[in-house]
LUMLUMDREN-2810 file (N, C-alpha, C; in Angstrom, 1 decimal):
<atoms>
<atom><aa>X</aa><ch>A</ch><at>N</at><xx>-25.9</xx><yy>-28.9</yy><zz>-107.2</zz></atom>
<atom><aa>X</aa><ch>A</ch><at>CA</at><xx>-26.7</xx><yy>-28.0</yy><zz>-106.3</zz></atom>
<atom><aa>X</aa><ch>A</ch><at>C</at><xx>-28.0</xx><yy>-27.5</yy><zz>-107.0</zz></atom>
<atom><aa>X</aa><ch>A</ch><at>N</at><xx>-29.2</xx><yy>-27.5</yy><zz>-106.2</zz></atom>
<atom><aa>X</aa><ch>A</ch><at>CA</at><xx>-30.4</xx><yy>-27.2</yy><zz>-106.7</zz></atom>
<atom><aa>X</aa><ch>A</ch><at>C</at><xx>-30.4</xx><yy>-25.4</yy><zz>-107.0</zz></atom>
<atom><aa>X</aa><ch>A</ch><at>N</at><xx>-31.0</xx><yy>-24.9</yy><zz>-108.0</zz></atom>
<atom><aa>X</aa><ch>A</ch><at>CA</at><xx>-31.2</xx><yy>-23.4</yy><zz>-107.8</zz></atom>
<atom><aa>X</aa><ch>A</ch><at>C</at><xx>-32.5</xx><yy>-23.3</yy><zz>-108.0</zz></atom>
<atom><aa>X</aa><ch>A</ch><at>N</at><xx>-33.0</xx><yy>-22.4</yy><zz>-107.0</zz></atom>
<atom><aa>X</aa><ch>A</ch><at>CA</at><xx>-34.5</xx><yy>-22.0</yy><zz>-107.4</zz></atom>
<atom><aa>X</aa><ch>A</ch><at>C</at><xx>-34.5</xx><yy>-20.4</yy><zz>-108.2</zz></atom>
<atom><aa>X</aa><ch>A</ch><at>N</at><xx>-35.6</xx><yy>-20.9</yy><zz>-109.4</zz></atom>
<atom><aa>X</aa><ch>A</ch><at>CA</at><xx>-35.8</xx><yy>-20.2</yy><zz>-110.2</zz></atom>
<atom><aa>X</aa><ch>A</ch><at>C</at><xx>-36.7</xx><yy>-18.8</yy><zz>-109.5</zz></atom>
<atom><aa>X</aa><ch>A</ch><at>N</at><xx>-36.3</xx><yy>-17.7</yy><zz>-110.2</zz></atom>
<atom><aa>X</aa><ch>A</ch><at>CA</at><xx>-37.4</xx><yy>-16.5</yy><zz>-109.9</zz></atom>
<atom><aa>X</aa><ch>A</ch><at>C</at><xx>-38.6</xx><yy>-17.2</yy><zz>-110.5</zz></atom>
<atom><aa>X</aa><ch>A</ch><at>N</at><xx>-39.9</xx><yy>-16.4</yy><zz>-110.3</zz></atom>
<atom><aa>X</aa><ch>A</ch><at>CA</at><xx>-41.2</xx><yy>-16.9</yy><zz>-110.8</zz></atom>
<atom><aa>X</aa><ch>A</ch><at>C</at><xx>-40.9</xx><yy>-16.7</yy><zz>-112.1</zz></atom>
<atom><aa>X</aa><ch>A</ch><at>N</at><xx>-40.5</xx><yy>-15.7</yy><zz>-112.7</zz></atom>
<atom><aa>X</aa><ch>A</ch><at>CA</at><xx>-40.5</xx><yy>-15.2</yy><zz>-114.5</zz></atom>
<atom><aa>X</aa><ch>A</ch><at>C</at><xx>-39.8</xx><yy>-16.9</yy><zz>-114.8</zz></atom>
<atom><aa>X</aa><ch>A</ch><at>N</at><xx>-38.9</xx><yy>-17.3</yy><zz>-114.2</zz></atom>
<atom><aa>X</aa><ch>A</ch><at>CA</at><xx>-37.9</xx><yy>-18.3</yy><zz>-114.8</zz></atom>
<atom><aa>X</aa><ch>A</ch><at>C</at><xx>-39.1</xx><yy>-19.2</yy><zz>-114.5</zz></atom>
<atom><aa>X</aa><ch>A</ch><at>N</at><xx>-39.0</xx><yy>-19.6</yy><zz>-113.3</zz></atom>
<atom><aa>X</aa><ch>A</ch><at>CA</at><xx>-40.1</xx><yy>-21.1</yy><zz>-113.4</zz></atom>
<atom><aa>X</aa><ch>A</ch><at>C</at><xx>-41.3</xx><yy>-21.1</yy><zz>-114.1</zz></atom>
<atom><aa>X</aa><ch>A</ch><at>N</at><xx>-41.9</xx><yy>-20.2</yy><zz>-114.4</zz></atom>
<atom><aa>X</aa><ch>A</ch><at>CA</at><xx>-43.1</xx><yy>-19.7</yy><zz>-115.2</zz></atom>
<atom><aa>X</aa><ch>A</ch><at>C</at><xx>-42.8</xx><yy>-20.2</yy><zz>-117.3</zz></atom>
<atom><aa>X</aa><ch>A</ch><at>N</at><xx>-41.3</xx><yy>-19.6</yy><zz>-117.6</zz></atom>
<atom><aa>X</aa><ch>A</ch><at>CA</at><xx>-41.1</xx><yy>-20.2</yy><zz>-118.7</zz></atom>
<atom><aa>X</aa><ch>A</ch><at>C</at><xx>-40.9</xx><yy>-21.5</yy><zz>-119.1</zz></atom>
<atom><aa>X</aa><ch>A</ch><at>N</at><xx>-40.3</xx><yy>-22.1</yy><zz>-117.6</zz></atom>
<atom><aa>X</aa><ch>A</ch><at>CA</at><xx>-39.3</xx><yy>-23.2</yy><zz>-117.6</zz></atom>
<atom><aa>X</aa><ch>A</ch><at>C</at><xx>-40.5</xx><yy>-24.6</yy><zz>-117.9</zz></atom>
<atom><aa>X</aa><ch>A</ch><at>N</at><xx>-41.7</xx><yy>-24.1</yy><zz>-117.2</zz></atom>
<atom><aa>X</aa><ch>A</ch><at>CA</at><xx>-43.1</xx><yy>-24.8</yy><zz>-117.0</zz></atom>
<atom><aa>X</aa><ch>A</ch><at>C</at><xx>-43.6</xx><yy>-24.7</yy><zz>-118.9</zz></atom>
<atom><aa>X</aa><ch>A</ch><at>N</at><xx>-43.8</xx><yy>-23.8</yy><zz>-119.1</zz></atom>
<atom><aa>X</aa><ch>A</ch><at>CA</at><xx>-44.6</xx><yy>-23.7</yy><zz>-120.2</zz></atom>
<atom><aa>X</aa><ch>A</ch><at>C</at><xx>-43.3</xx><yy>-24.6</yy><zz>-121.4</zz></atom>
<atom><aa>X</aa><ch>A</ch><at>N</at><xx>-42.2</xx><yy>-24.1</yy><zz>-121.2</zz></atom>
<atom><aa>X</aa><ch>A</ch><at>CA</at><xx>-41.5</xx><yy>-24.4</yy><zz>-122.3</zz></atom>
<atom><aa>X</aa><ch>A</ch><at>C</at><xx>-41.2</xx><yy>-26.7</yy><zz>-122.2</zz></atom>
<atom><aa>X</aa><ch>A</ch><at>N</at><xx>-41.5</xx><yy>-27.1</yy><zz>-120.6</zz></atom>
<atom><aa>X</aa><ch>A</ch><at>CA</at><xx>-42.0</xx><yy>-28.2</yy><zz>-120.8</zz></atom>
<atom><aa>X</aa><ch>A</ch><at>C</at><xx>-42.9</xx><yy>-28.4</yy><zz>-121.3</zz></atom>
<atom><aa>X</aa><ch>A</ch><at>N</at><xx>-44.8</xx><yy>-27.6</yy><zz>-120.9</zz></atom>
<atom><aa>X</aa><ch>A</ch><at>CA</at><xx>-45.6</xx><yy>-28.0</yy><zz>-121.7</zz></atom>
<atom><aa>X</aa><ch>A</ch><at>C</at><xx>-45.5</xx><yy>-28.2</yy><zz>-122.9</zz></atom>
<atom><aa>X</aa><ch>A</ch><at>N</at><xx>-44.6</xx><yy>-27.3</yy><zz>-123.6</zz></atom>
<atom><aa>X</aa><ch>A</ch><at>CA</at><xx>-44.9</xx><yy>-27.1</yy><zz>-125.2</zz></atom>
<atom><aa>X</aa><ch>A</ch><at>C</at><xx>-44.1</xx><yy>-28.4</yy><zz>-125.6</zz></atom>
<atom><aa>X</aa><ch>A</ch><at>N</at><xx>-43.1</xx><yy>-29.1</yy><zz>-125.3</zz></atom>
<atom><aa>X</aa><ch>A</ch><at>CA</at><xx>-42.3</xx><yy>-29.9</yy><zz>-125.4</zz></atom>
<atom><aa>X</aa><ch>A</ch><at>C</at><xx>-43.1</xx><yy>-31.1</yy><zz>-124.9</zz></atom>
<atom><aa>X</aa><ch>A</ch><at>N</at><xx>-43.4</xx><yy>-31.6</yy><zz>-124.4</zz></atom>
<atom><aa>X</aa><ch>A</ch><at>CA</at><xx>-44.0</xx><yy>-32.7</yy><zz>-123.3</zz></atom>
<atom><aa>X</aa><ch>A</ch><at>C</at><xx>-45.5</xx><yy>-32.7</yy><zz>-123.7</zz></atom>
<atom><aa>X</aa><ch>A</ch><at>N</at><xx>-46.4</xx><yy>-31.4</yy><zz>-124.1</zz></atom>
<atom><aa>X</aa><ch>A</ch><at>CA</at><xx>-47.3</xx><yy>-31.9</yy><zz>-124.1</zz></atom>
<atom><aa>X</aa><ch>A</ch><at>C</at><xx>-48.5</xx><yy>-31.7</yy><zz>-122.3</zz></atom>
<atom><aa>X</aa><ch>A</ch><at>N</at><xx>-49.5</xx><yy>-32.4</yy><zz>-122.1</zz></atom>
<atom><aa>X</aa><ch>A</ch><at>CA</at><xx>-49.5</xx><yy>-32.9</yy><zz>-120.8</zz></atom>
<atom><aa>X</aa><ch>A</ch><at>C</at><xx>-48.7</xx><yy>-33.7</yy><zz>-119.6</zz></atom>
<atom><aa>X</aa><ch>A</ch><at>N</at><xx>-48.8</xx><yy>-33.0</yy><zz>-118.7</zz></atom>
<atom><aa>X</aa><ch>A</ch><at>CA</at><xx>-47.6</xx><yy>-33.4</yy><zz>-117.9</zz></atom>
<atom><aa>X</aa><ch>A</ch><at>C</at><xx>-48.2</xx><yy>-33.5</yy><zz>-116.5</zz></atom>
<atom><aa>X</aa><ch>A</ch><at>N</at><xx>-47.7</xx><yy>-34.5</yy><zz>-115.5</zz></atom>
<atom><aa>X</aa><ch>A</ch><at>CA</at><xx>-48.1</xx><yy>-34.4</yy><zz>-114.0</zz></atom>
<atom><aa>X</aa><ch>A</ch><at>C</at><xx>-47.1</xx><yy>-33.6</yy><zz>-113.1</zz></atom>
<atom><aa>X</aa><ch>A</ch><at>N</at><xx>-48.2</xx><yy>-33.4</yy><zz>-112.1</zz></atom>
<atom><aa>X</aa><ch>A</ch><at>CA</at><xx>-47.1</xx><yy>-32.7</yy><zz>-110.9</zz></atom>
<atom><aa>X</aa><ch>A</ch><at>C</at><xx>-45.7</xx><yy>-33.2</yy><zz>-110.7</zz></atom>
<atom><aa>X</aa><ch>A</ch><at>N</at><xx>-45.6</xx><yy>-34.8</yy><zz>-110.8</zz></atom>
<atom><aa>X</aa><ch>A</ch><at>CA</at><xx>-44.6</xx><yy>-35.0</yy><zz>-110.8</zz></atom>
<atom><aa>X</aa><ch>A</ch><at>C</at><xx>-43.7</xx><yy>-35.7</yy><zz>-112.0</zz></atom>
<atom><aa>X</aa><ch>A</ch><at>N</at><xx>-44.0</xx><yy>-35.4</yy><zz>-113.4</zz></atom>
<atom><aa>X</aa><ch>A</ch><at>CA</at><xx>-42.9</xx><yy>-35.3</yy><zz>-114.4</zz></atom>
<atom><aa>X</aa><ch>A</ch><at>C</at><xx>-42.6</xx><yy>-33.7</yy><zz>-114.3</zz></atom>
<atom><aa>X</aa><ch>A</ch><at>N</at><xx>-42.9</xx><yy>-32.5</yy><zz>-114.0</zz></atom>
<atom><aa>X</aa><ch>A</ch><at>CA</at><xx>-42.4</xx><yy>-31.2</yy><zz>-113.8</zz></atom>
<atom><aa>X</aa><ch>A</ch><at>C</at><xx>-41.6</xx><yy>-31.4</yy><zz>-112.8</zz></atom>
<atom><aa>X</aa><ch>A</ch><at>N</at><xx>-41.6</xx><yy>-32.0</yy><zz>-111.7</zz></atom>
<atom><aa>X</aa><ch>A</ch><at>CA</at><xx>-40.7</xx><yy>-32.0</yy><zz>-110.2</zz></atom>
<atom><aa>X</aa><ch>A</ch><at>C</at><xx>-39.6</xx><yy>-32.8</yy><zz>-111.3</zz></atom>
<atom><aa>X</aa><ch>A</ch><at>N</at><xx>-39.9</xx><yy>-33.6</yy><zz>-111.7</zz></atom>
<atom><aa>X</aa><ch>A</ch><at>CA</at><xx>-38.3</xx><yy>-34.8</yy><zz>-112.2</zz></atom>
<atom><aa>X</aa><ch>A</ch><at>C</at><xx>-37.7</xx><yy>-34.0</yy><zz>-113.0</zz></atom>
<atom><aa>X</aa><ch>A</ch><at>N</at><xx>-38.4</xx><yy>-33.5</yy><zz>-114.0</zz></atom>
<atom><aa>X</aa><ch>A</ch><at>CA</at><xx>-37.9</xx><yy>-32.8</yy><zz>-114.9</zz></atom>
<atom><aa>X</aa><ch>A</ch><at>C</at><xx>-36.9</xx><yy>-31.2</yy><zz>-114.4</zz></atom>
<atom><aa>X</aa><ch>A</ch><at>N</at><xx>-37.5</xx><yy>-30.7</yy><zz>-113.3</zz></atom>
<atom><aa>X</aa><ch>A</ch><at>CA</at><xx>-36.6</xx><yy>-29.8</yy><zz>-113.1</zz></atom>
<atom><aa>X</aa><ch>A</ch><at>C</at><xx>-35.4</xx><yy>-30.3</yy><zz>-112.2</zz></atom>
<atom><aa>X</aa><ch>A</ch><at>N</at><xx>-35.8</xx><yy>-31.4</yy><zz>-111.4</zz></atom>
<atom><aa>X</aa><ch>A</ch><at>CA</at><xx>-34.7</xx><yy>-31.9</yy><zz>-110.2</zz></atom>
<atom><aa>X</aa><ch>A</ch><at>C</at><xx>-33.7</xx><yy>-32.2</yy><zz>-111.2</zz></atom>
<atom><aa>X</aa><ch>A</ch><at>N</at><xx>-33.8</xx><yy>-32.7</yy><zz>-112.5</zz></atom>
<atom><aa>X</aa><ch>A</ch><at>CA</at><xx>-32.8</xx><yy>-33.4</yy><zz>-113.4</zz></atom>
<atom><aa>X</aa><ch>A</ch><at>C</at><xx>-31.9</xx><yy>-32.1</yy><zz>-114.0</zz></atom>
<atom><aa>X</aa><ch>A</ch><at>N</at><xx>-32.5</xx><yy>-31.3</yy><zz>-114.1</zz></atom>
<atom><aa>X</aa><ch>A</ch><at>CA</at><xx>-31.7</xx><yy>-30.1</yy><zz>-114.6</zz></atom>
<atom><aa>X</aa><ch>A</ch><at>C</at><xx>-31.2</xx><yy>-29.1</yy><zz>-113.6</zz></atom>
<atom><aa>X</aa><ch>A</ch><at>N</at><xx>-31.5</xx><yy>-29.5</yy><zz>-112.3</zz></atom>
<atom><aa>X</aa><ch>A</ch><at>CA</at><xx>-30.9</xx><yy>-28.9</yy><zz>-110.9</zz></atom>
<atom><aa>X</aa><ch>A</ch><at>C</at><xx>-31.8</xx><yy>-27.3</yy><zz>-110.6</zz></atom>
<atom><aa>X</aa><ch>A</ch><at>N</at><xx>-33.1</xx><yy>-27.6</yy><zz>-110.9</zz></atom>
<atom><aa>X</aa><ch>A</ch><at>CA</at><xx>-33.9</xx><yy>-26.2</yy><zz>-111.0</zz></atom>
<atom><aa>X</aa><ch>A</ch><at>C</at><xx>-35.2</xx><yy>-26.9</yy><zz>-109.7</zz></atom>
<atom><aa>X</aa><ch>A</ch><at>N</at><xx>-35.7</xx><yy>-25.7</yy><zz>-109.3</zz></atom>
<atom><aa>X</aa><ch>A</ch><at>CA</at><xx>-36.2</xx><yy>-25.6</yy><zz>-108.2</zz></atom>
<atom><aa>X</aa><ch>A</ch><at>C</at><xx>-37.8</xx><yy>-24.8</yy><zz>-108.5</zz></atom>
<atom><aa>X</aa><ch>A</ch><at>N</at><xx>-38.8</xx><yy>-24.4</yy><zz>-108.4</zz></atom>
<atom><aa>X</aa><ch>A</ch><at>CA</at><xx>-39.8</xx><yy>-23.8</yy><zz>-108.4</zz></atom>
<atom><aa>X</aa><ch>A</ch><at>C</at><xx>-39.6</xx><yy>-22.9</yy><zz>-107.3</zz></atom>
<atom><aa>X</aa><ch>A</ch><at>N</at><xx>-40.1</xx><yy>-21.9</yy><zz>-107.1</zz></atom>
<atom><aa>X</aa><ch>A</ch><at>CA</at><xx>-39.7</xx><yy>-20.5</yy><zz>-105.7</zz></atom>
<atom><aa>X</aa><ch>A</ch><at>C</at><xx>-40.7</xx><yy>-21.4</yy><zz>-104.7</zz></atom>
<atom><aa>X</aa><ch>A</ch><at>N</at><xx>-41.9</xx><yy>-22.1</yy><zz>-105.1</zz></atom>
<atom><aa>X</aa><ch>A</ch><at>CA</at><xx>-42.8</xx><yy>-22.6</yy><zz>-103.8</zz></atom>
<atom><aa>X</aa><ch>A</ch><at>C</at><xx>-42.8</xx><yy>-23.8</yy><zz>-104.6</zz></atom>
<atom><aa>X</aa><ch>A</ch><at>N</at><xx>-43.2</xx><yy>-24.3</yy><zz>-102.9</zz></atom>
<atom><aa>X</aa><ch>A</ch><at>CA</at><xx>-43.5</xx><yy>-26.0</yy><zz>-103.4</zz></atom>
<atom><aa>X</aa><ch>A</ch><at>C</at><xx>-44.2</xx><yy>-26.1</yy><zz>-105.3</zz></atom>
<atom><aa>X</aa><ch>A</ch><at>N</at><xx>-43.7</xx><yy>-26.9</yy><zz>-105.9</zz></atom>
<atom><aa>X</aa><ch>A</ch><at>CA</at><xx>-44.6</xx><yy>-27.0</yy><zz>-107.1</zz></atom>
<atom><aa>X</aa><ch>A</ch><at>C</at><xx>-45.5</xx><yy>-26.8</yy><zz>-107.7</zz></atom>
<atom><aa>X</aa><ch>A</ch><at>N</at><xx>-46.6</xx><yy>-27.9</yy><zz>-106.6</zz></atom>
<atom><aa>X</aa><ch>A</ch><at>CA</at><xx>-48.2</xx><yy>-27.7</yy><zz>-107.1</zz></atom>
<atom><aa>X</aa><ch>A</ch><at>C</at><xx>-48.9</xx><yy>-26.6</yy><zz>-106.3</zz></atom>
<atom><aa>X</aa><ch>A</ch><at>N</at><xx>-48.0</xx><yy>-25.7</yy><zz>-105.9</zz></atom>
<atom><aa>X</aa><ch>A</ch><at>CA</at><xx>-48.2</xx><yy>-24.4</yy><zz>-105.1</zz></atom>
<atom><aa>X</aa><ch>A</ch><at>C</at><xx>-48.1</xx><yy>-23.2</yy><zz>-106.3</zz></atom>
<atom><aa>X</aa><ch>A</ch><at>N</at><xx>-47.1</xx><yy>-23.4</yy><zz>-107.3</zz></atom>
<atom><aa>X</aa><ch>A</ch><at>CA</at><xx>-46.2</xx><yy>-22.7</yy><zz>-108.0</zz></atom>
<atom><aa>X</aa><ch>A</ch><at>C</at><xx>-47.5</xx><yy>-23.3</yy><zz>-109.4</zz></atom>
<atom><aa>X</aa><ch>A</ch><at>N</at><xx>-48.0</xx><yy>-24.4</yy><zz>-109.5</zz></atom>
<atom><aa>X</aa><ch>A</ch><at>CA</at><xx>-48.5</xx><yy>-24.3</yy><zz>-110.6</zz></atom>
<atom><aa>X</aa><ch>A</ch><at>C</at><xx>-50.0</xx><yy>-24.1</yy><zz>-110.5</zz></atom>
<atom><aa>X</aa><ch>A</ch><at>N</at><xx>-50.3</xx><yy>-24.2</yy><zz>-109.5</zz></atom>
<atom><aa>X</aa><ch>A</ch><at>CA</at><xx>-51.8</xx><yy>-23.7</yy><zz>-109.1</zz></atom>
<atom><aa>X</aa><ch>A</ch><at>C</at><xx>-51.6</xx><yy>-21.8</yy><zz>-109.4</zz></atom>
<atom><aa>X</aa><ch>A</ch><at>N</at><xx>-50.6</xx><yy>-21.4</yy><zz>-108.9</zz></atom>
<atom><aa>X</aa><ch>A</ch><at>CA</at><xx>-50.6</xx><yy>-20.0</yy><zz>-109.2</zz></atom>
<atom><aa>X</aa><ch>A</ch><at>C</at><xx>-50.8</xx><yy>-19.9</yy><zz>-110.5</zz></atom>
<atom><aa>X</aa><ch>A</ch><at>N</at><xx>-49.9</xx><yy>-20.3</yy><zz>-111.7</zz></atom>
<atom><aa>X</aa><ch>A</ch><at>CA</at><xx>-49.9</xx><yy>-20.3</yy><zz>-113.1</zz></atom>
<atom><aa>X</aa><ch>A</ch><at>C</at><xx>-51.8</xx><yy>-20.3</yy><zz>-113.8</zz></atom>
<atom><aa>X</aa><ch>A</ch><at>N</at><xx>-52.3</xx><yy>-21.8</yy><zz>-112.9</zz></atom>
<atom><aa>X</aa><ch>A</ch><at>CA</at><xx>-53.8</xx><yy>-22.2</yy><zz>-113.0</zz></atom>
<atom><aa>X</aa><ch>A</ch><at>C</at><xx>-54.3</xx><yy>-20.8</yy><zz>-113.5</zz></atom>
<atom><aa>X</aa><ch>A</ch><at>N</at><xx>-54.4</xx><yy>-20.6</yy><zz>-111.8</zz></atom>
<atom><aa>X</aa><ch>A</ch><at>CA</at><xx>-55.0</xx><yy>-19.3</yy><zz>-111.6</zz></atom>
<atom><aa>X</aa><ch>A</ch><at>C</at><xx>-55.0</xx><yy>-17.9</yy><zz>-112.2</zz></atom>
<atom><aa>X</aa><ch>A</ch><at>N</at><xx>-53.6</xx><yy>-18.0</yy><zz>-112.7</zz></atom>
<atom><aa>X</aa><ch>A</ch><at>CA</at><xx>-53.4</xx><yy>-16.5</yy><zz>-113.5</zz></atom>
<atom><aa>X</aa><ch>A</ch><at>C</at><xx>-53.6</xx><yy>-17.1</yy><zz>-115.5</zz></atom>
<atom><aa>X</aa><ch>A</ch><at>N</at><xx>-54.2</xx><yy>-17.8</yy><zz>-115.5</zz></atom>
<atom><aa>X</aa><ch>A</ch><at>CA</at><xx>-54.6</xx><yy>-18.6</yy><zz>-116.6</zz></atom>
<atom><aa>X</aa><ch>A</ch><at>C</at><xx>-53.5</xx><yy>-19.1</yy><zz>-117.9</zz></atom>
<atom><aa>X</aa><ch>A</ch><at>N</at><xx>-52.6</xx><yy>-19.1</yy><zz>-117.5</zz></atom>
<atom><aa>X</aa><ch>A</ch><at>CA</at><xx>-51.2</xx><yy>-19.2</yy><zz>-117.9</zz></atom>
<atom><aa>X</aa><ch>A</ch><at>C</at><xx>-51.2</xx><yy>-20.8</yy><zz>-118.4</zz></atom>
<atom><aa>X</aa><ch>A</ch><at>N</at><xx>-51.3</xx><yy>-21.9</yy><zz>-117.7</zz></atom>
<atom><aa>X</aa><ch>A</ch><at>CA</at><xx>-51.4</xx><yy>-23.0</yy><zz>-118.2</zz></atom>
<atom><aa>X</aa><ch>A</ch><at>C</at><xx>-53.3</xx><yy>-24.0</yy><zz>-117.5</zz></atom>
<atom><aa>X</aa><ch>A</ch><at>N</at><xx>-53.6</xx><yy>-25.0</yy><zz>-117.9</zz></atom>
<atom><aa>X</aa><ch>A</ch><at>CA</at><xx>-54.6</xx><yy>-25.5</yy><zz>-117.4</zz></atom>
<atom><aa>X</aa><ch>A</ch><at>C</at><xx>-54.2</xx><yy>-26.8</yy><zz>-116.6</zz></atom>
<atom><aa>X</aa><ch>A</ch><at>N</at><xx>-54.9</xx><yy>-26.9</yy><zz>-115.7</zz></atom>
<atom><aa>X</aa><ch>A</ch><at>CA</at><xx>-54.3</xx><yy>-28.1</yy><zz>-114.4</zz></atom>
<atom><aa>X</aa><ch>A</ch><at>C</at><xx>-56.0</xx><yy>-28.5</yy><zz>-114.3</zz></atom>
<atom><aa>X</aa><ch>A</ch><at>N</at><xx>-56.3</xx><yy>-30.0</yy><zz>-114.0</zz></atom>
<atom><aa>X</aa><ch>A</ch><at>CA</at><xx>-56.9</xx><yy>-30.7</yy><zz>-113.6</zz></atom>
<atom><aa>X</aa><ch>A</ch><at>C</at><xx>-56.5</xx><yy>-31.7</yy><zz>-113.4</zz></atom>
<atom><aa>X</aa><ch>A</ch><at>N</at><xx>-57.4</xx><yy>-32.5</yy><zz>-111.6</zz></atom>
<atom><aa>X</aa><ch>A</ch><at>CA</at><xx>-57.0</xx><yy>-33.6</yy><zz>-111.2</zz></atom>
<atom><aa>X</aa><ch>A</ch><at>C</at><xx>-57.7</xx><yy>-35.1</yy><zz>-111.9</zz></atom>
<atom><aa>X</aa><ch>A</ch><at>N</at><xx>-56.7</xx><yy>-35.7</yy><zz>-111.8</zz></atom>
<atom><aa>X</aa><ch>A</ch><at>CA</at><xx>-56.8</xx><yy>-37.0</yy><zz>-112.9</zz></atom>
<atom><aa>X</aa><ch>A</ch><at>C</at><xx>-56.9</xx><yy>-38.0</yy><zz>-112.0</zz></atom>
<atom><aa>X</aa><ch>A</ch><at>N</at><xx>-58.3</xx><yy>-38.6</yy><zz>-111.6</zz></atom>
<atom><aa>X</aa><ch>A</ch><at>CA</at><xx>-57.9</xx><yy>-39.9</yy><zz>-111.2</zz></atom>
<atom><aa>X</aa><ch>A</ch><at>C</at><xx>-56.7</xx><yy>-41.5</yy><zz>-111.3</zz></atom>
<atom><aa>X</aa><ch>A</ch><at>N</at><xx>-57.1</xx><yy>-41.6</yy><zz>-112.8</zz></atom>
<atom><aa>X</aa><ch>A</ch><at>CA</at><xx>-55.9</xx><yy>-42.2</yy><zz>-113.4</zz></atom>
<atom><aa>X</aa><ch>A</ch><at>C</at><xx>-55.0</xx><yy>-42.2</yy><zz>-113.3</zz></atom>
<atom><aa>X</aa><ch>A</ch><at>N</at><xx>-53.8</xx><yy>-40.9</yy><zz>-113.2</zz></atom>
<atom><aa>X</aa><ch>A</ch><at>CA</at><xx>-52.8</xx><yy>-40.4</yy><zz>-113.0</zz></atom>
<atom><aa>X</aa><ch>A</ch><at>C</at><xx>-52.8</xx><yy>-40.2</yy><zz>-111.2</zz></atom>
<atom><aa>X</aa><ch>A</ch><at>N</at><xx>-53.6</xx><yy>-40.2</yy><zz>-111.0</zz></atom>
<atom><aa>X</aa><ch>A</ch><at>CA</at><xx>-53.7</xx><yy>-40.1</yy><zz>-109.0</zz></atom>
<atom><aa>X</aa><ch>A</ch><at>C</at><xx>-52.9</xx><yy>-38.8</yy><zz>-109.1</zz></atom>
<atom><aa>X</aa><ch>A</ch><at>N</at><xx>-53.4</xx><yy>-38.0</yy><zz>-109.3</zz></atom>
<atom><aa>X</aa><ch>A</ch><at>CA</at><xx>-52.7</xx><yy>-36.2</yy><zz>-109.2</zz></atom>
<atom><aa>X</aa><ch>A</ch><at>C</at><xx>-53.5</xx><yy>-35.5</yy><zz>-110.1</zz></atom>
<atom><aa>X</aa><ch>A</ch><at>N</at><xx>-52.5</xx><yy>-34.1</yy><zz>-110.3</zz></atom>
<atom><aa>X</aa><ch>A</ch><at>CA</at><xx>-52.9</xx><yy>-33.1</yy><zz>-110.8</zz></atom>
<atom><aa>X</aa><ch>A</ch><at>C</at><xx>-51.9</xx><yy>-33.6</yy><zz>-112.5</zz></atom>
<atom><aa>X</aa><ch>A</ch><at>N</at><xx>-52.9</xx><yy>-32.7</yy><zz>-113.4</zz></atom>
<atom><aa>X</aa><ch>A</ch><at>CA</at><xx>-52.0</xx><yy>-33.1</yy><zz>-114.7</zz></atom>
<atom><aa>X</aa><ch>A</ch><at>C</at><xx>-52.5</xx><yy>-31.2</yy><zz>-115.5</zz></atom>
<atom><aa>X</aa><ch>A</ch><at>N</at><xx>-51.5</xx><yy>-31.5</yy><zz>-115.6</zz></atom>
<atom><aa>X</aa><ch>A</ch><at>CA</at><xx>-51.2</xx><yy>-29.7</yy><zz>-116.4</zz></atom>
<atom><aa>X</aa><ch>A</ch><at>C</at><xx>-51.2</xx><yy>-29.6</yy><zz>-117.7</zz></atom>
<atom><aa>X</aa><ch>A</ch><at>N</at><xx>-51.5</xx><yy>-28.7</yy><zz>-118.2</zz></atom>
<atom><aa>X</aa><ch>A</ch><at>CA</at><xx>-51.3</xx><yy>-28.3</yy><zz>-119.5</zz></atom>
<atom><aa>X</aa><ch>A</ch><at>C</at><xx>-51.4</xx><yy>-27.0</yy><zz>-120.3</zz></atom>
<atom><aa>X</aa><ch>A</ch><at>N</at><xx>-51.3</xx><yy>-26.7</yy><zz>-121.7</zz></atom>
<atom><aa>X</aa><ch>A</ch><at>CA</at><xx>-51.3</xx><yy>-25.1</yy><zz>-122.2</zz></atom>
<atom><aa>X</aa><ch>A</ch><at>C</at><xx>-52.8</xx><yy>-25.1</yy><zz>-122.2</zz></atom>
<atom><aa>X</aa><ch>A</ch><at>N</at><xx>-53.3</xx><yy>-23.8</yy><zz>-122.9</zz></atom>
<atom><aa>X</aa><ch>A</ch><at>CA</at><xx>-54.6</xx><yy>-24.3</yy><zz>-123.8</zz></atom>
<atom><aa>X</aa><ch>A</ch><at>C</at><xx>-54.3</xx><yy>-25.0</yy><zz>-124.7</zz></atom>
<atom><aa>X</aa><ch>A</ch><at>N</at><xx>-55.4</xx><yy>-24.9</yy><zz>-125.0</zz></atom>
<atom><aa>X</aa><ch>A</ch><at>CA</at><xx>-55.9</xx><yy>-25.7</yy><zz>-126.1</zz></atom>
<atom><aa>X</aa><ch>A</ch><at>C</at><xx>-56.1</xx><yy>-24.8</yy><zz>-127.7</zz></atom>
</atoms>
C-alpha cells in the first residue's frame, strides 16, 4: 500500500535522495519512492517545483533527459 508523505516527510525524503543520488529526474524520485511505497502529498513535479521555489533544492529542464532534473545546491 502506497502512503503519502506530509510535506515535512516528502521534503526530507527528496533531499535525503538528492544527497544520496546526487542529480536526479522527475522520474528516478517517482521510482524511487513508488519502490519504498511512499507517495508525495501532490503530484511530484507539483511537490518539487514547490521545494524549487522555496529554494530548498534546484530543478532545471534538461533536454537530454526530456524532463525536469533536480538537485541541492551547489
Amino acid at each position: 500500500m502506497v502512503r503519502v508523505l506530509s510535506e515535512s516527510e516528502a521534503e526530507r525524503f527528496v533531499v535525503n535522495l538528492l544527497k544520496a543520488h546526487g542529480q536526479m529526474t522527475t522520474k528516478d524520485i517517482e521510482s524511487n519512492a513508488r519502490e519504498e511505497g511512499k507517495r508525495c502529498p501532490d503530484e511530484t513535479v507539483l511537490f518539487l517545483t514547490k521545494l524549487r521555489s522555496r529554494g530548498t533544492i534546484k530543478g532545471e529542464i534538461s533536454q537530454e533527459k526530456r524532463g525536469w532534473v533536480w538537485r541541492l545546491e551547489d
